[in-house]
Structure formats: C-alpha cells, structure tokens
mmCIF file of the C-alpha atoms, coordinates in Angstrom:
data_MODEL
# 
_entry.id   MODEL 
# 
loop_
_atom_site.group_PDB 
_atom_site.id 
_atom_site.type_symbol 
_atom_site.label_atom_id 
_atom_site.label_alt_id 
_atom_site.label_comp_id 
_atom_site.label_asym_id 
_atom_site.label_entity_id 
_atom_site.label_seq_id 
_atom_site.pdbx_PDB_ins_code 
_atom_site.Cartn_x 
_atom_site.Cartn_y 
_atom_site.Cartn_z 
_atom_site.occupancy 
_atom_site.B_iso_or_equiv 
_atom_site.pdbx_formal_charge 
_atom_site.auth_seq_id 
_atom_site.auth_comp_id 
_atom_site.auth_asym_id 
_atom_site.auth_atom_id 
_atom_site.pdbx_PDB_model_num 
ATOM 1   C CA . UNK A 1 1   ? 0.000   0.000   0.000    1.00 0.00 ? 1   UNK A CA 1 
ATOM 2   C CA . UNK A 1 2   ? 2.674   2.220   0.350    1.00 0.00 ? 2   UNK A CA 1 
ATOM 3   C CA . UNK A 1 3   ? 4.827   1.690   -2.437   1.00 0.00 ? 3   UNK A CA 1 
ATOM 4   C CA . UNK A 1 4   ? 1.016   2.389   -3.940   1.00 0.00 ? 4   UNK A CA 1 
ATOM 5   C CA . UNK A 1 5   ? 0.708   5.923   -2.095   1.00 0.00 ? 5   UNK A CA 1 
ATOM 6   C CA . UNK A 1 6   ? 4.306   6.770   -3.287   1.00 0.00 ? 6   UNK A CA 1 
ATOM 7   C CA . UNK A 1 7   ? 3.433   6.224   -7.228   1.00 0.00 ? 7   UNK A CA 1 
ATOM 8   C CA . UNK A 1 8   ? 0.691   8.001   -6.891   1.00 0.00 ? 8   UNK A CA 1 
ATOM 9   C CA . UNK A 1 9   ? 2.543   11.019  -4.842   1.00 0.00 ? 9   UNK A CA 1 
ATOM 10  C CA . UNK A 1 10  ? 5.157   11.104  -7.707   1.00 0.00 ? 10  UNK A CA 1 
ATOM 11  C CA . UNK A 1 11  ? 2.162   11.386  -10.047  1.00 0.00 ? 11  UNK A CA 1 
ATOM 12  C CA . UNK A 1 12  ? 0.550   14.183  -8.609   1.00 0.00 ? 12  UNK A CA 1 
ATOM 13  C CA . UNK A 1 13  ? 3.733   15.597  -8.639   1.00 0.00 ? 13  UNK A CA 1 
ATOM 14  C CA . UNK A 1 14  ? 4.415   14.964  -12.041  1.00 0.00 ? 14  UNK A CA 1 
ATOM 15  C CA . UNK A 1 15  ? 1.636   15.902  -13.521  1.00 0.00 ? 15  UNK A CA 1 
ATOM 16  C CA . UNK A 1 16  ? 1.808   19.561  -14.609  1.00 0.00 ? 16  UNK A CA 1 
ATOM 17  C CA . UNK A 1 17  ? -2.029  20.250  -14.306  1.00 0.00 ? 17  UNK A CA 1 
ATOM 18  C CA . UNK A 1 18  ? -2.071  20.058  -10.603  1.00 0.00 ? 18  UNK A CA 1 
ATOM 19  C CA . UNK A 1 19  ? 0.058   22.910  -8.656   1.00 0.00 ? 19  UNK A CA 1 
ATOM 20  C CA . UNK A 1 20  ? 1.978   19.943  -6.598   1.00 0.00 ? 20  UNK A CA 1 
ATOM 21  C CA . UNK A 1 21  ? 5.633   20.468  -5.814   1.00 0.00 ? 21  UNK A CA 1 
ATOM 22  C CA . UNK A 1 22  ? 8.517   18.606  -5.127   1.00 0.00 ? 22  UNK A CA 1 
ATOM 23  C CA . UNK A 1 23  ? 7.944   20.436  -2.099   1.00 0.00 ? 23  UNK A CA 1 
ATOM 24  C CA . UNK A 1 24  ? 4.460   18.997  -0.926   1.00 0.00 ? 24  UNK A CA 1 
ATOM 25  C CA . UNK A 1 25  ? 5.581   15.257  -1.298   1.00 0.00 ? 25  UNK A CA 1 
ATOM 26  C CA . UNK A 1 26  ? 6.114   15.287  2.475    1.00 0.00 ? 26  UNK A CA 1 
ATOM 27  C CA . UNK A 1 27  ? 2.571   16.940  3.005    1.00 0.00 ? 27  UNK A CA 1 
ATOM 28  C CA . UNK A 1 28  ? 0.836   14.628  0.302    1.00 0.00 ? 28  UNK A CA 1 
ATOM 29  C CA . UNK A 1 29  ? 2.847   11.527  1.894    1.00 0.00 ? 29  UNK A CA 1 
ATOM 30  C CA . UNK A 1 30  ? 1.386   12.707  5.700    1.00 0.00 ? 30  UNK A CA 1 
ATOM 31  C CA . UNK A 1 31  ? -2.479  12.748  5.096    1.00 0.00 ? 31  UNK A CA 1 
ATOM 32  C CA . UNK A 1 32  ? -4.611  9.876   5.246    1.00 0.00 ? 32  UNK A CA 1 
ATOM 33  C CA . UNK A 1 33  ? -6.431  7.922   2.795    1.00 0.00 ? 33  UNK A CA 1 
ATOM 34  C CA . UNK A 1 34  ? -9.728  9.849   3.489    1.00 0.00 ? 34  UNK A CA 1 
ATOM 35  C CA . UNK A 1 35  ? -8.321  13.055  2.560    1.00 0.00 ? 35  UNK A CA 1 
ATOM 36  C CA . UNK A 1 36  ? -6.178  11.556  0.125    1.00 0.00 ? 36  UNK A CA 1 
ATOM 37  C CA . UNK A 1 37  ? -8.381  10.148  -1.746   1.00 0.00 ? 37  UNK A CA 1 
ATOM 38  C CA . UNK A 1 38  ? -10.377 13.548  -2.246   1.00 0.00 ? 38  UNK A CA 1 
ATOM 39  C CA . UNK A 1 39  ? -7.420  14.900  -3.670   1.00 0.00 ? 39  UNK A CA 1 
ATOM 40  C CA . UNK A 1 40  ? -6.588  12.646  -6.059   1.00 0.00 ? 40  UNK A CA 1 
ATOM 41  C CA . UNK A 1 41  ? -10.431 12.669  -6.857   1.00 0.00 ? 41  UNK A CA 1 
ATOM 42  C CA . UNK A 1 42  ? -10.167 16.679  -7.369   1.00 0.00 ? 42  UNK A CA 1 
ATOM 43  C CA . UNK A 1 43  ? -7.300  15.833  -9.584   1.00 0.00 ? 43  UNK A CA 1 
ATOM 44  C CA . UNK A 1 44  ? -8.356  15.450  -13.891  1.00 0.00 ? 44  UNK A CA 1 
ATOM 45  C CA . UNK A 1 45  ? -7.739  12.087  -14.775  1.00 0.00 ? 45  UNK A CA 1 
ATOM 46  C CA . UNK A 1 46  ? -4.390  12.005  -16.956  1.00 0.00 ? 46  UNK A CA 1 
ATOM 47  C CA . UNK A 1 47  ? -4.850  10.879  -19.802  1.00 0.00 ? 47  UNK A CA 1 
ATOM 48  C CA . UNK A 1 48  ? -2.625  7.633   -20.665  1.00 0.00 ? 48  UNK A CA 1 
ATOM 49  C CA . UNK A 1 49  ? -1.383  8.040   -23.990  1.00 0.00 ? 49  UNK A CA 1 
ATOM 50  C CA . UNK A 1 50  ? -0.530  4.594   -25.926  1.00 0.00 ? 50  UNK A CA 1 
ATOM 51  C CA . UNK A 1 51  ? 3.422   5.164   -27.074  1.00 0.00 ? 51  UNK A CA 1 
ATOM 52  C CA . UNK A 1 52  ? 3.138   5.298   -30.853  1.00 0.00 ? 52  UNK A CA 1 
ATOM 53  C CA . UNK A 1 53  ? 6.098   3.082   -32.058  1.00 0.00 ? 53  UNK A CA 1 
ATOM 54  C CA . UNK A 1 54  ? 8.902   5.506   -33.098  1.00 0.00 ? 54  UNK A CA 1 
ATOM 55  C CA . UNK A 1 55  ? 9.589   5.245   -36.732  1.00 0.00 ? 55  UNK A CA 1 
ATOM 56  C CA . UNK A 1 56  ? 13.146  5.627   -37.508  1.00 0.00 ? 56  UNK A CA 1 
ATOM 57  C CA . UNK A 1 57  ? 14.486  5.924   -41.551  1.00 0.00 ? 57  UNK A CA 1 
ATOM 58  C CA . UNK A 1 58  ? 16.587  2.901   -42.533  1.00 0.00 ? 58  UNK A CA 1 
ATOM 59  C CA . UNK A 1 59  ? 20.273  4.149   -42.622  1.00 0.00 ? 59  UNK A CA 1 
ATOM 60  C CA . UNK A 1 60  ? 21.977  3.459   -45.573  1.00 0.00 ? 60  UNK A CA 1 
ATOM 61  C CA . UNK A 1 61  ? 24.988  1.373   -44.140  1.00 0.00 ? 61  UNK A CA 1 
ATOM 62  C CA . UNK A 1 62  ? 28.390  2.530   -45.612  1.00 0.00 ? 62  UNK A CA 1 
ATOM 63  C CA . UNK A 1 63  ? 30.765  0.313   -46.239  1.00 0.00 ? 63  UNK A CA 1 
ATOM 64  C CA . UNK A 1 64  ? 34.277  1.471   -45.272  1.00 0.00 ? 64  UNK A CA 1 
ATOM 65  C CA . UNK A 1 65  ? 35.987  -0.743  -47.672  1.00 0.00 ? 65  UNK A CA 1 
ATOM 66  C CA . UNK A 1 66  ? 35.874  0.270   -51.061  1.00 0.00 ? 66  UNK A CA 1 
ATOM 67  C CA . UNK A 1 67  ? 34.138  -1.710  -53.654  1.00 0.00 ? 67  UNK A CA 1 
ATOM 68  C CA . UNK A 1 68  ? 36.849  -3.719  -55.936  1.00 0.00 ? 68  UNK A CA 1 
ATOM 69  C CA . UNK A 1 69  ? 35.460  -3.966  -59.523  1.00 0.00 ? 69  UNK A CA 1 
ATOM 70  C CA . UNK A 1 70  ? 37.938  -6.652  -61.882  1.00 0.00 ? 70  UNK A CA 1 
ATOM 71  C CA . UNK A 1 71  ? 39.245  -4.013  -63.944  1.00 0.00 ? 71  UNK A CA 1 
ATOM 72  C CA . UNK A 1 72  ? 38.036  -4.827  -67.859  1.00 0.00 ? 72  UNK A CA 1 
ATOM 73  C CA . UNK A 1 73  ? 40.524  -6.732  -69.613  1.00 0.00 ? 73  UNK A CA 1 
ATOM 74  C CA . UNK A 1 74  ? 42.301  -4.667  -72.347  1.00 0.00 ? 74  UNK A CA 1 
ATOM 75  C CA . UNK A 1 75  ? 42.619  -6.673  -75.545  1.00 0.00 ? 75  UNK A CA 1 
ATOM 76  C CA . UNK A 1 76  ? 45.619  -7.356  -77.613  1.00 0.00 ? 76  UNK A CA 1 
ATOM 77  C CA . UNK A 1 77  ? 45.693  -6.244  -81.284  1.00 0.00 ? 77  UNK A CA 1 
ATOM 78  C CA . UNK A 1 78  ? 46.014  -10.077 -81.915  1.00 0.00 ? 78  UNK A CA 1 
ATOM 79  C CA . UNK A 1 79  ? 43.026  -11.096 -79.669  1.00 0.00 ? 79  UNK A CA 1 
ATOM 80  C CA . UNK A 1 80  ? 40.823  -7.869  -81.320  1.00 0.00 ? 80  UNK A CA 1 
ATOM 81  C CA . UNK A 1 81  ? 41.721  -9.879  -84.582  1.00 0.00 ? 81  UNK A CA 1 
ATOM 82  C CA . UNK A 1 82  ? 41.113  -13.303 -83.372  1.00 0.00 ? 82  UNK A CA 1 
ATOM 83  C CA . UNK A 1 83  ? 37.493  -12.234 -82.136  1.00 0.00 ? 83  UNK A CA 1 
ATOM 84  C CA . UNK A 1 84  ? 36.470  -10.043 -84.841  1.00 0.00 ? 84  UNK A CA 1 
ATOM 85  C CA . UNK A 1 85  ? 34.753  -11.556 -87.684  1.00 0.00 ? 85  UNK A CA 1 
ATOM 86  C CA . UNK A 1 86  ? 36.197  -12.761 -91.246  1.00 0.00 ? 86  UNK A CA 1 
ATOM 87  C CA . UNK A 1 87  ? 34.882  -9.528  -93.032  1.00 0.00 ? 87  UNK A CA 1 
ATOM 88  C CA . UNK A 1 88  ? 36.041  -7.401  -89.777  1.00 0.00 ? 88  UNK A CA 1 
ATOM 89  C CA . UNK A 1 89  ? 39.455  -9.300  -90.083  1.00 0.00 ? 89  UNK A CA 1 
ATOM 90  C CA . UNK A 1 90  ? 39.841  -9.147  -93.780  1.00 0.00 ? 90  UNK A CA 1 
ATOM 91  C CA . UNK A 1 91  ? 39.127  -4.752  -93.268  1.00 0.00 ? 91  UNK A CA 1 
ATOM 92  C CA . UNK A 1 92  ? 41.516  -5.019  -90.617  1.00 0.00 ? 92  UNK A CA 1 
ATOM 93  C CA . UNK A 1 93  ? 44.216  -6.801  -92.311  1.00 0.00 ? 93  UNK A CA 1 
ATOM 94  C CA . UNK A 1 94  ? 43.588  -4.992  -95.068  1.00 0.00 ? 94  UNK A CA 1 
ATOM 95  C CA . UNK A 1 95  ? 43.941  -1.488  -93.644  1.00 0.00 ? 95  UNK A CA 1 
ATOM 96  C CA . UNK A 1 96  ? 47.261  -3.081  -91.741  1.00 0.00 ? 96  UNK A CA 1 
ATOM 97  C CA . UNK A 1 97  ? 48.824  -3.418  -95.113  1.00 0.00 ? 97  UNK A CA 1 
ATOM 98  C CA . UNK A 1 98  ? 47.852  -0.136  -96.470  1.00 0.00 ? 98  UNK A CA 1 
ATOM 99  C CA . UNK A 1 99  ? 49.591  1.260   -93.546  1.00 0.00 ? 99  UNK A CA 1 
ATOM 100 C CA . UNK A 1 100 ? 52.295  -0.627  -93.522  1.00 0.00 ? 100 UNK A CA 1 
ATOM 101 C CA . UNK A 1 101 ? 53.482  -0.151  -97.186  1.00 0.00 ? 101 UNK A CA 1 
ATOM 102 C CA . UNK A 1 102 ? 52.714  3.534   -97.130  1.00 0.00 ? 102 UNK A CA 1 
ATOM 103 C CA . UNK A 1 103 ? 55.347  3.661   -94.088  1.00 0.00 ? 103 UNK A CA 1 
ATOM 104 C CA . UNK A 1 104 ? 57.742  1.391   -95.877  1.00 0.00 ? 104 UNK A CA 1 
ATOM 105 C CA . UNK A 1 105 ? 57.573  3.784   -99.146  1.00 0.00 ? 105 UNK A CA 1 
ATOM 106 C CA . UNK A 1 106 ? 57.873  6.765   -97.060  1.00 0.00 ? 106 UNK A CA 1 
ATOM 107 C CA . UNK A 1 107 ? 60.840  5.468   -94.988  1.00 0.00 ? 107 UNK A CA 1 
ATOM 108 C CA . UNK A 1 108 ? 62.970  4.104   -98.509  1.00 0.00 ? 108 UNK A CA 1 
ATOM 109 C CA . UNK A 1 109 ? 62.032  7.643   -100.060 1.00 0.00 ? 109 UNK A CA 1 
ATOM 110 C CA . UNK A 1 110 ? 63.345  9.161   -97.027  1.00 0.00 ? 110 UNK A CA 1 
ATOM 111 C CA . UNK A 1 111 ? 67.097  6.895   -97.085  1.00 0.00 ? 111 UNK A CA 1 
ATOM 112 C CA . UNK A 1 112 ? 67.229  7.533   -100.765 1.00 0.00 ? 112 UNK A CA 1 
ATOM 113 C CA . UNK A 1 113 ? 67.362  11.554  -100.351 1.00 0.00 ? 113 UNK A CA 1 
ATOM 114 C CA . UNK A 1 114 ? 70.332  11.008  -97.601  1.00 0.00 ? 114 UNK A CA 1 
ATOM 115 C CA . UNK A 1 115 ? 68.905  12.508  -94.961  1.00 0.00 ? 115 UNK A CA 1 
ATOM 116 C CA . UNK A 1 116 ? 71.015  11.377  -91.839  1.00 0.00 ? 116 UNK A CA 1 
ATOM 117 C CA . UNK A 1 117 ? 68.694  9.104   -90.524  1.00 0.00 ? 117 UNK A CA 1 
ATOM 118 C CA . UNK A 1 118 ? 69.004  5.184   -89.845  1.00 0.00 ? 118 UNK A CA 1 
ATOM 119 C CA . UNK A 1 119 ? 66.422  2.709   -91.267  1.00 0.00 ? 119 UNK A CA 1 
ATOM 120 C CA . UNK A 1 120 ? 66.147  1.878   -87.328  1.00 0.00 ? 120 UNK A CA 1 
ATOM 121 C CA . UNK A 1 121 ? 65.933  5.377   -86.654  1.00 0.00 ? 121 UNK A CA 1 
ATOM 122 C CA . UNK A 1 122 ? 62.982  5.922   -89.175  1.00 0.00 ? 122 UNK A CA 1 
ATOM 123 C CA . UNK A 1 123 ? 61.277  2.725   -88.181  1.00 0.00 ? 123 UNK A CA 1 
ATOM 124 C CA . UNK A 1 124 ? 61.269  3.522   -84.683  1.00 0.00 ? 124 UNK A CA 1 
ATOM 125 C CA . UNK A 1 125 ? 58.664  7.363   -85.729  1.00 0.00 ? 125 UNK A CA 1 
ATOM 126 C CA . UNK A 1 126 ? 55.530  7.146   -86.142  1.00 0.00 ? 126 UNK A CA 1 
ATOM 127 C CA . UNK A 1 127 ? 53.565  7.465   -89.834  1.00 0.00 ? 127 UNK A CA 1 
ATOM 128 C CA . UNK A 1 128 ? 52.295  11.376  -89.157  1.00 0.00 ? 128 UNK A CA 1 
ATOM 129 C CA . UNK A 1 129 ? 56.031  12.415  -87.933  1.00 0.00 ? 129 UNK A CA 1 
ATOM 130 C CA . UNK A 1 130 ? 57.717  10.303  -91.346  1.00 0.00 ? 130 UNK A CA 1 
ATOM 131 C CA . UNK A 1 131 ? 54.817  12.237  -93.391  1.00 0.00 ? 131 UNK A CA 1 
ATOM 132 C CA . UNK A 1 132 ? 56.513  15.563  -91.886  1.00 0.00 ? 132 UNK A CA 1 
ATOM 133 C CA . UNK A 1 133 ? 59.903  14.654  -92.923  1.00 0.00 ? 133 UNK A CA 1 
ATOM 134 C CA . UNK A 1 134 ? 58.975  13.417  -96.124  1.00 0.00 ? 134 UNK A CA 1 
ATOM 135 C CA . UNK A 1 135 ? 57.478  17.001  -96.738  1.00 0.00 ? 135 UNK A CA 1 
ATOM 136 C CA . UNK A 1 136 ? 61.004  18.274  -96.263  1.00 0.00 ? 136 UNK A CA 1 
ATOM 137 C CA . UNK A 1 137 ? 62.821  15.916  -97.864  1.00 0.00 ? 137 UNK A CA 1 
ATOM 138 C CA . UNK A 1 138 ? 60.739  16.408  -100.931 1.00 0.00 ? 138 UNK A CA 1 
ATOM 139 C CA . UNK A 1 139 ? 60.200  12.897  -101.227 1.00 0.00 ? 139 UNK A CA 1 
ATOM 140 C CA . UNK A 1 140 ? 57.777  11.562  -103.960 1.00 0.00 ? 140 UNK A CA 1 
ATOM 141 C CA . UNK A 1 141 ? 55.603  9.207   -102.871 1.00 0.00 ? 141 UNK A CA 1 
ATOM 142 C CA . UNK A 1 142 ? 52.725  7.463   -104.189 1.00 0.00 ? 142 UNK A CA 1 
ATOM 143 C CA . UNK A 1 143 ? 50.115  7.423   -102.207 1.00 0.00 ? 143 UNK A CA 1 
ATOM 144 C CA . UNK A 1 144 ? 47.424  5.859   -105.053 1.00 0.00 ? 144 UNK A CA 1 
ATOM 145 C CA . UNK A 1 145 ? 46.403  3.138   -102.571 1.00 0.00 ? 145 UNK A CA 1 
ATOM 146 C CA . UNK A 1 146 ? 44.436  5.969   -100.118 1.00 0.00 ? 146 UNK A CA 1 
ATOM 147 C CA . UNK A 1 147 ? 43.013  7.695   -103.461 1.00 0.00 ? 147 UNK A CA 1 
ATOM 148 C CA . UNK A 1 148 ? 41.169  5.306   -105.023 1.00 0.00 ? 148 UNK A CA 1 
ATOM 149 C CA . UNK A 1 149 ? 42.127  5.414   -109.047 1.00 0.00 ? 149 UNK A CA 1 
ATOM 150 C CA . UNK A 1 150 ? 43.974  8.749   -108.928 1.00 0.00 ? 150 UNK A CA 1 
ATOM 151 C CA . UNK A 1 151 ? 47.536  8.327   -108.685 1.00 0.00 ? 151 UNK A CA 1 
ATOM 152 C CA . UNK A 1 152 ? 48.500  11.019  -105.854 1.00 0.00 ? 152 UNK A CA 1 
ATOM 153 C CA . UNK A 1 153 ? 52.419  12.391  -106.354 1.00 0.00 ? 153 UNK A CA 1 
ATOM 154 C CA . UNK A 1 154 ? 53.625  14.626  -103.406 1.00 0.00 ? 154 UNK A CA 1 
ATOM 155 C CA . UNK A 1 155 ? 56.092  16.948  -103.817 1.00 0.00 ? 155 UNK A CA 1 
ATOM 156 C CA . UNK A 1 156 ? 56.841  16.824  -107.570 1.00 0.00 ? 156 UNK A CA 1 
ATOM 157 C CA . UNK A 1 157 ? 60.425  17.061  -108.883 1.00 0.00 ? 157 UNK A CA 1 
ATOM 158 C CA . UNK A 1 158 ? 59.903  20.380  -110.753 1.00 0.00 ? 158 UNK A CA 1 
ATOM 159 C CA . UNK A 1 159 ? 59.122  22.419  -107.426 1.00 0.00 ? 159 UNK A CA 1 
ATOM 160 C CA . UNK A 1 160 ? 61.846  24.712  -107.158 1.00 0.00 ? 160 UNK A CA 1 
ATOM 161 C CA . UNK A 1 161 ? 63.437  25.842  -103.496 1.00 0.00 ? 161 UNK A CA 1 
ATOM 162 C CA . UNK A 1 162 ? 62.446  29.256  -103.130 1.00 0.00 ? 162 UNK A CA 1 
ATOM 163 C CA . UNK A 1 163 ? 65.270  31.376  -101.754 1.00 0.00 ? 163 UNK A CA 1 
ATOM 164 C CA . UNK A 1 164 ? 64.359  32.263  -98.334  1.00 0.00 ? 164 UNK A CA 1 
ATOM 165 C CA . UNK A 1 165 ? 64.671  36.506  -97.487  1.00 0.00 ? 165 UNK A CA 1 
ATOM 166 C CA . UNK A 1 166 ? 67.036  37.859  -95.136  1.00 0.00 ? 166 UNK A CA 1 
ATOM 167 C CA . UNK A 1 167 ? 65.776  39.722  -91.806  1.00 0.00 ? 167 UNK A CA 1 
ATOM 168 C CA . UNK A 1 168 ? 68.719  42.285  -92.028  1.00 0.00 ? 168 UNK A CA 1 
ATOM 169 C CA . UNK A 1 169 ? 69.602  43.798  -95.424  1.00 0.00 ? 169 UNK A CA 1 
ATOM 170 C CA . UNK A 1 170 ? 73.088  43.091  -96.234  1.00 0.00 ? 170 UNK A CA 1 
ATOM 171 C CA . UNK A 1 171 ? 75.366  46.562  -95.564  1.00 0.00 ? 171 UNK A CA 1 
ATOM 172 C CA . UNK A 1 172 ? 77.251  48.128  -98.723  1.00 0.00 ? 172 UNK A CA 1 
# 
C-alpha cells in the first residue's frame, strides 16, 4: 500500500495540471487515505497516452571498404583480330597493309634523299612524324592506294626551293 501511495505522490507531482511540488511530497505523503483520496479525486484524470512506435528511416549502411570492380581486360591487337569476324578481319588486315606499305615507301624515299637518318631510326617514328619529314625531304611518294584510281604524287620534282629573305639587309 505504500509503495502504492508513493506512485501516486510522484504522479501528482508529475503531472503539470495540478500545482503539486517537489515540495508537498512530504505533506501529500502525511495525510490519510480519506483526505487523500479527495485529492486525487479533485485531480483530472491524466490521460494515458498509448506510445506510438517511433519510426526511424533505414540508414543506408556505408561500407568502409571500397568496392573492388575486376578491372576490364584490355585486348591485344592479336586477340581484337582473333574475335572479330572474317569480313572485320579481312578490313583489318587490309587497312594493316595499307599502312604498312605507305610507311615502308615513305621510310625508302626518305634513305634515298640522304637525310642522316638510320632505317632503325625511321622505323622507330611514327607514320604522321615520317609524313613531316617526307614534306622536307621532298620525297615523292605514291600514295594511289588511299586515293582510289587517282595516282596522288607529293612533292613533284619540278618544285623549285624558293630562296628564303634575309631579316637584315646586307650593308654596302
């Protein structure tokens, strides 16, 4: 009965409609169950509220490792070939060669001019660098195979060297 009286004390005192202190607990502790009782009867009944179940939003968990992904396998030019189809592999070949014996004509015109470079040291550029020197080499090469049926000629032998003008006039 009296661990009764004391949850009901610490109700009254609780409950902010009433004007009960922490102050009156020993008062409201002293008087007897007569005069308690019309107290608590004077008192509004408090509502019990039914605890809604807090919602909470699902966290995204993050994971502190990073995610490894296979990196995607880089093909050879021999296993692009192998997988490509015959008409995709003849095109292929076929555009090979045309590159190939456009480099080879360039690099021989190049040698036969006596420029100073090595065969090794011409086979080692690539085709748009030996395209540049061939411009200043004035090398003639036939380049028919990227034309279709015209027969391309670059740099033909009648182009004459134009003399190049001084900055400074010469002093008489």
């Amino acid at each position: 009965m009296e661990k009764d009286r004391k949850a009901k004390v610490d109700a009254l005192i609780a409950n902010e409609k009433v004007a009960f202190g922490e102050d009156d607990r020993e008062f409201l502790t002293g008087l007897d169950e007569a005069q308690f009782g019309k107290i608590e009867g004077l008192i509004p009944v408090i509502e019990t509220k039914k605890e809604e179940p807090v919602i909470t939003p699902a966290v995204p968990v993050v994971n502190d490792s990073p995610e490894i992904k296979p990196e995607p396998k880089v093909l050879t030019f021999d296993e692009l070939v192998a997988n490509a189809s015959a008409e995709q592999r003849d095109m292929i070949m076929s555009g090979v060669k045309m590159a190939t014996d456009k480099r080879n004509s360039i690099i021989e015109g190049i040698l036969k001019v006596n420029s100073g470079f090595t065969k090794e040291e011409l086979g080692a550029k690539d085709l748009a660098e030996l395209e540049k020197l061939a411009g200043l080499a004035k090398v003639k090469s036939d380049f028919s195979a990227n034309a279709g049926n015209q027969t391309v000629v670059a740099n033909a032998e009648d182009s004459e060297v134009m003399e190049v003008p001084s900055l400074y006039p010469a002093k008489a």
